[in-house]
MIFIZA-616909 format. One record per residue (C-alpha): residue number from 1; residue in one letter; y negated, x negated, z negated. Coordinates in nm, 2 decimals, padded with zeros to 4 digits, always signed. Layout:
BEGIN
+-----+--------+--------+--------+--------+
| num | residu |     c2 |     c1 |     c3 |
+-----+--------+--------+--------+--------+
| NUM |      A |      Y |      X |      Z |
...
+-----+--------+--------+--------+--------+
END
This chain:
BEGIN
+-----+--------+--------+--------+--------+
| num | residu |     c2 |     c1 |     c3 |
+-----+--------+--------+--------+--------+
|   1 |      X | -07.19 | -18.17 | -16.83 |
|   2 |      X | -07.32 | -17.83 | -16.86 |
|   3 |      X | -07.04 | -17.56 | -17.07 |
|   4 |      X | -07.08 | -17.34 | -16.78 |
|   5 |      X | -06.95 | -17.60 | -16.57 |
|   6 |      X | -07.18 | -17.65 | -16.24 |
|   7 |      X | -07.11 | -17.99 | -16.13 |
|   8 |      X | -07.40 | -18.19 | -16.03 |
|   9 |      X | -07.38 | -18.56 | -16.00 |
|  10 |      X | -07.59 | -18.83 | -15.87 |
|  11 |      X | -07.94 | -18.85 | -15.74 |
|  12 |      X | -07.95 | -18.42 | -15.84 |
|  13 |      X | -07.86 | -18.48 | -16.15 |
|  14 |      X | -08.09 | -18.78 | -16.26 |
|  15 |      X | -08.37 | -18.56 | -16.12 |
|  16 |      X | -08.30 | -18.25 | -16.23 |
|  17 |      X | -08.25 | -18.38 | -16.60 |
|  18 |      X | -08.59 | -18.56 | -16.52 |
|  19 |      X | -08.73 | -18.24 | -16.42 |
|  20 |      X | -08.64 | -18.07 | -16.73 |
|  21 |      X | -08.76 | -18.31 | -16.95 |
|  22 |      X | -09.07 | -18.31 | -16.78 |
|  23 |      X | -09.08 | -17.89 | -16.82 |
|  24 |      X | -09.01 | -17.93 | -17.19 |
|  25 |      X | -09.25 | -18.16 | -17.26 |
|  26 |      X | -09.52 | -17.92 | -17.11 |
|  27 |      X | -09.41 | -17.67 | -17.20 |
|  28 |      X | -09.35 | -17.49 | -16.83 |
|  29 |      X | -08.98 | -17.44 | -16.85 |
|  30 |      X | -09.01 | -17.08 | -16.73 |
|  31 |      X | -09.32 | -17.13 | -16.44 |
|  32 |      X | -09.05 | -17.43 | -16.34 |
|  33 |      X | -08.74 | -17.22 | -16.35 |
|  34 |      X | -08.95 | -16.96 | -16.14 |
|  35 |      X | -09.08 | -17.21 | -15.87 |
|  36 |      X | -08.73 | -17.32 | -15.87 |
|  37 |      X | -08.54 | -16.98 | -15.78 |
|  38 |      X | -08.83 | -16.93 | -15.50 |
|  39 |      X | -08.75 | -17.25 | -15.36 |
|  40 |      X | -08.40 | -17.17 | -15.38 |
|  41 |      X | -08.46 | -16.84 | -15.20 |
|  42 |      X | -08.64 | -17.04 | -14.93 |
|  43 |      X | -08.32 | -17.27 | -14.91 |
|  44 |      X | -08.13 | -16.96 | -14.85 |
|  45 |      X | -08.31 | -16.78 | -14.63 |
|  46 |      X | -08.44 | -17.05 | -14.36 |
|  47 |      X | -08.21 | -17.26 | -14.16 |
|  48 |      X | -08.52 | -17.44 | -14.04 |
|  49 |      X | -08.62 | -17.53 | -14.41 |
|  50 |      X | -08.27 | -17.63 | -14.50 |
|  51 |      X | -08.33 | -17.86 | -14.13 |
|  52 |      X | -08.66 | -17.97 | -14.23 |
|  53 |      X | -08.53 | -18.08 | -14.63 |
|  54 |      X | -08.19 | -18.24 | -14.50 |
|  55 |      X | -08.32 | -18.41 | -14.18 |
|  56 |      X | -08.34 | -18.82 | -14.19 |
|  57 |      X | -08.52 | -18.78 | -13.82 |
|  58 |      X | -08.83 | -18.61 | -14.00 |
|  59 |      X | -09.07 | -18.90 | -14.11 |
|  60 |      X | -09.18 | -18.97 | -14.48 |
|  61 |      X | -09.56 | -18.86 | -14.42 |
|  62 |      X | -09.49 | -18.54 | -14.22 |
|  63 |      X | -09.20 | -18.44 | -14.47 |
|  64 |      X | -09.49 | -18.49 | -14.73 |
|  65 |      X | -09.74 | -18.26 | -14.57 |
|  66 |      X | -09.48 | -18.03 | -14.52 |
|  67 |      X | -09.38 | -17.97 | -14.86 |
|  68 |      X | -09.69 | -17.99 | -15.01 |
|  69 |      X | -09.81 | -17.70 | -14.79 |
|  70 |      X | -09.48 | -17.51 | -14.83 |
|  71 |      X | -09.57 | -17.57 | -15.20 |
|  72 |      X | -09.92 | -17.44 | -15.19 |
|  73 |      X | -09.84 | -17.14 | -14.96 |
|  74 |      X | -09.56 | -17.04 | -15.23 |
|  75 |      X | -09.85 | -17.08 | -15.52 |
|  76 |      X | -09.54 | -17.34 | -15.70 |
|  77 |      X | -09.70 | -17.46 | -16.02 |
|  78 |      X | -09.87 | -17.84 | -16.04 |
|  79 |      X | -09.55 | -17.94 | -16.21 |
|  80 |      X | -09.35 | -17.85 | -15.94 |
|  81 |      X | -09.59 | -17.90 | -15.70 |
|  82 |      X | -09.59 | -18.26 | -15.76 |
|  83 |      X | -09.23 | -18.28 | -15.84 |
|  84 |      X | -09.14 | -18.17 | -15.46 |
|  85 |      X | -09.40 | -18.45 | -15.33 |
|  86 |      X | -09.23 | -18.70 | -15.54 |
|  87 |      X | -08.90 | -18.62 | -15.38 |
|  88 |      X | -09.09 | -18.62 | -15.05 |
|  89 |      X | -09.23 | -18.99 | -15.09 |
|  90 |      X | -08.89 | -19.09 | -15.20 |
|  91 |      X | -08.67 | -18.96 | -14.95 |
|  92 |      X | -08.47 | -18.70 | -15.18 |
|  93 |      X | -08.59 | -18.38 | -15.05 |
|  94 |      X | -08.20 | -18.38 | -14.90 |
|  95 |      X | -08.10 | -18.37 | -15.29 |
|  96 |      X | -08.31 | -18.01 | -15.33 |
|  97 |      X | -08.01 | -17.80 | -15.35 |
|  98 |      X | -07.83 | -17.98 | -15.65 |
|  99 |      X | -08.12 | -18.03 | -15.81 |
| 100 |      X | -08.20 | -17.69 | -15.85 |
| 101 |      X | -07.83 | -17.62 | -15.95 |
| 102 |      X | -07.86 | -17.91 | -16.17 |
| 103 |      X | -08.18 | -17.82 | -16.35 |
| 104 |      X | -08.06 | -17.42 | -16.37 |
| 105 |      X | -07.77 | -17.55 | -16.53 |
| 106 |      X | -07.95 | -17.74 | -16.81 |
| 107 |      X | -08.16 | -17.43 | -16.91 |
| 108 |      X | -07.89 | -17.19 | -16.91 |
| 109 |      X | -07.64 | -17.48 | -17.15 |
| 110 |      X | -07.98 | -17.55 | -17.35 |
| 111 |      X | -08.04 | -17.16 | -17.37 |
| 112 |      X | -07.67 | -17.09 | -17.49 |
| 113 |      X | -07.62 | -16.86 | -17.14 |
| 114 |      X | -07.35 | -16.91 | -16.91 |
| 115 |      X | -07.47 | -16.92 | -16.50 |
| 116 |      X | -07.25 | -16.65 | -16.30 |
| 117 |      X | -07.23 | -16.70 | -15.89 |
| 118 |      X | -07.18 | -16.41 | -15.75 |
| 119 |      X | -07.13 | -16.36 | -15.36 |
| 120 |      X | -07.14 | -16.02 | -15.21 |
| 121 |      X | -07.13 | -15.86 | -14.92 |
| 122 |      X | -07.44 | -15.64 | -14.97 |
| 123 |      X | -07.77 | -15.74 | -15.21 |
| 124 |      X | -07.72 | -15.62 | -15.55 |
| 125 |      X | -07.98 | -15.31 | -15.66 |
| 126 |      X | -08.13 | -15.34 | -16.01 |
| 127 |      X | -07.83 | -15.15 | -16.16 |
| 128 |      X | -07.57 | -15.27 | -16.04 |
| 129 |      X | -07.70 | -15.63 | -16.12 |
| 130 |      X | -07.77 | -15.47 | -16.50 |
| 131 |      X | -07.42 | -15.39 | -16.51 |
| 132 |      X | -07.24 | -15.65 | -16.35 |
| 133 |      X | -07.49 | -15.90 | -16.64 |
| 134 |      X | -07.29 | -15.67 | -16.93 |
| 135 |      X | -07.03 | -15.71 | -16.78 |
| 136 |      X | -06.99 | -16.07 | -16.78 |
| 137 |      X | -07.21 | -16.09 | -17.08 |
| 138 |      X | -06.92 | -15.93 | -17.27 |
| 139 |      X | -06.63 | -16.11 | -17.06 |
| 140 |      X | -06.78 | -16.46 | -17.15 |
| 141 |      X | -06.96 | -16.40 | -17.51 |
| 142 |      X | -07.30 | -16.57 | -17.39 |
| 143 |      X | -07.59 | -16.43 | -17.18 |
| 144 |      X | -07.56 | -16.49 | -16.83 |
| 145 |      X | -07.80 | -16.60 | -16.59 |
| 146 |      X | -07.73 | -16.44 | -16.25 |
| 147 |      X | -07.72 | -16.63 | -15.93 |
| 148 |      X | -07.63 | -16.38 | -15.65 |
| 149 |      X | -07.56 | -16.48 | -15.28 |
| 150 |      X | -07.52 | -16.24 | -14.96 |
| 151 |      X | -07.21 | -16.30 | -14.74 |
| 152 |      X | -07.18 | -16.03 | -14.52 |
| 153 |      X | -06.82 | -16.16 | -14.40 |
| 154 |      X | -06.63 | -16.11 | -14.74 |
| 155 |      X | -06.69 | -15.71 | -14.58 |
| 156 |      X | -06.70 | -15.60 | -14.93 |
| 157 |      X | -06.66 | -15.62 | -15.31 |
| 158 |      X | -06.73 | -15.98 | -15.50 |
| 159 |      X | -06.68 | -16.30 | -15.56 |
| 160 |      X | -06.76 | -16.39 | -15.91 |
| 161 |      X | -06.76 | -16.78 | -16.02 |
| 162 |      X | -06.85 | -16.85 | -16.40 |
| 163 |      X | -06.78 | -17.21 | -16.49 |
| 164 |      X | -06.41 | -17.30 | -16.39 |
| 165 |      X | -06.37 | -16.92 | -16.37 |
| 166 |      X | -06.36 | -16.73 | -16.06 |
| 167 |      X | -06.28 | -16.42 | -15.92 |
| 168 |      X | -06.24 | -16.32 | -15.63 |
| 169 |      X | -06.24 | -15.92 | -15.52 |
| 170 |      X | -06.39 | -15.93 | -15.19 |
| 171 |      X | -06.25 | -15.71 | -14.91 |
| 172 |      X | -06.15 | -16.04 | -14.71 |
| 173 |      X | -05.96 | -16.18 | -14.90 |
| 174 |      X | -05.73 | -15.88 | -15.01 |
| 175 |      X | -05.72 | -15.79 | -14.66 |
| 176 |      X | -05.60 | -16.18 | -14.63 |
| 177 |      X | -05.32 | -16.13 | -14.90 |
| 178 |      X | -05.19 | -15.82 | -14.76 |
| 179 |      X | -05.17 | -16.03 | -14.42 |
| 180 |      X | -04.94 | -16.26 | -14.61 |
| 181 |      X | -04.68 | -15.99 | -14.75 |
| 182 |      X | -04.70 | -15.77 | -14.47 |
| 183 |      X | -04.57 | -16.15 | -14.33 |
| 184 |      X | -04.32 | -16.21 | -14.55 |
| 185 |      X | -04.49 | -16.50 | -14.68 |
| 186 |      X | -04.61 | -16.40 | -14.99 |
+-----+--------+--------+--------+--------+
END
């Protein structure tokens, strides 16, 4: 398992590590890591995507067109390219997600950096996503590789996850605890 602690298991895993042996060997670690993140992006962005990776209903040879054109439109690189058609013929498209968190998670252990979650409320500008790196880069003694999500309902502030690590100083959930005492409860 990865030091930073993602857990993938399973059908992400076996390709992911696949995938990153296949980068190494050809040298395309970076281009791959790149075409990952976009794809990840995509994931995040488009409930219809997420519909059209995840859907059993879709059939084998339309899934395939459909990422391979996804994949040409985004200018991915023949590694990944093929890669996605791959998971197309064999049904794993469903198993994007981990891969992507499994294969980000094997560069970062292989590159002695840690991968940091972070949810906020807002996106990050570039100096405030400088900062919060030094930050962590200090706080954990390895570089970090920065994976930032937008959740407008945690109203504010961040939700940091580094491994087994996490904290959590979003607006929500103080709001949450200050429920509770104002309760009696905690």
């Amino acid at each position: 398992m990865p030091a930073d602690g993602v857990r993938v298991s399973g059908v992400a895993a076996r390709y992911a590590s696949a995938l990153y042996d296949l980068a190494d060997e050809q040298g395309a670690l970076d281009a791959v890591a790149g075409d990952l993140a976009s794809l990840q992006k995509m994931i995040d962005a488009s409930d219809d995507f997420r519909r059209f990776i995840k859907s059993p209903v879709i059939s084998r040879r339309d899934q395939s067109k459909g990422i391979a054109t996804i994949a040409t439109k985004a200018q991915l690189s023949p590694l990944a390219h093929k890669f996605l058609g791959l998971l197309a013929v064999k049904r794993r498209l469903f198993a994007l997600p981990g891969i992507i968190a499994g294969f980000r998670a094997i560069l970062a252990d292989r590159r002695g950096q840690a991968t940091a979650n972070v949810t906020c409320a807002a996106p990050l500008n570039d100096i405030q996503t400088a900062a919060l790196i030094e930050a962590l880069k200090k706080a954990v003694g390895r570089n970090i590789d920065l994976v930032s999500h937008v959740d407008p309902s945690i109203l504010g502030g961040l939700i940091v996850k580094v491994g087994s690590r996490m904290v959590d100083s979003s607006l929500k959930s103080k709001l949450q605890r200050l429920k509770l005492v104002m309760k009696g409860v905690g």
